[in-house]
Phi, psi and omega in degrees: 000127176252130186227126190274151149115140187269293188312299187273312201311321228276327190261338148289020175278301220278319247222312175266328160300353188253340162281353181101008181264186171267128175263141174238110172230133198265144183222161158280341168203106195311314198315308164284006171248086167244010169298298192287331173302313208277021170278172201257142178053039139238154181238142204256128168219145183264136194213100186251079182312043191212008191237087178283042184229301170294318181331299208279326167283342166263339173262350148316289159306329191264332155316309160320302218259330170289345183091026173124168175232138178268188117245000000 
């Protein structure tokens, strides 16, 4: 599951990590998620949707690091 966003993302980060699933949550600067870092099976990616260059290097690293992406 990939989740945008500080505020809704951070409670549905939370919300999906406490059902067991793996999370990918994109921030603009990781450095400020450490709310989100520290949930168990999530991974923190710096992501600037206004960059179609970071879209492609942030969905590239959370694919990696989860073993792939569905849609």
């Amino acid at each position: 599951m990939i989740v945008t966003g500080a505020g809704l993302g951070l409670v549905l980060g939370r919300l999906l990590s406490a059902r067991g699933d793996l999370v990918a949550g994109t921030v603009p600067d990781p450095s400020a998620a450490d709310d989100l870092a520290a949930l168990p099976g999530v991974a923190v990616e710096q992501l600037d949707l206004a960059d179609s260059d970071s879209v492609a290097s942030a969905v590239a690293a959370m694919a990696d690091r989860l073993g792939g992406v569905t849609w």
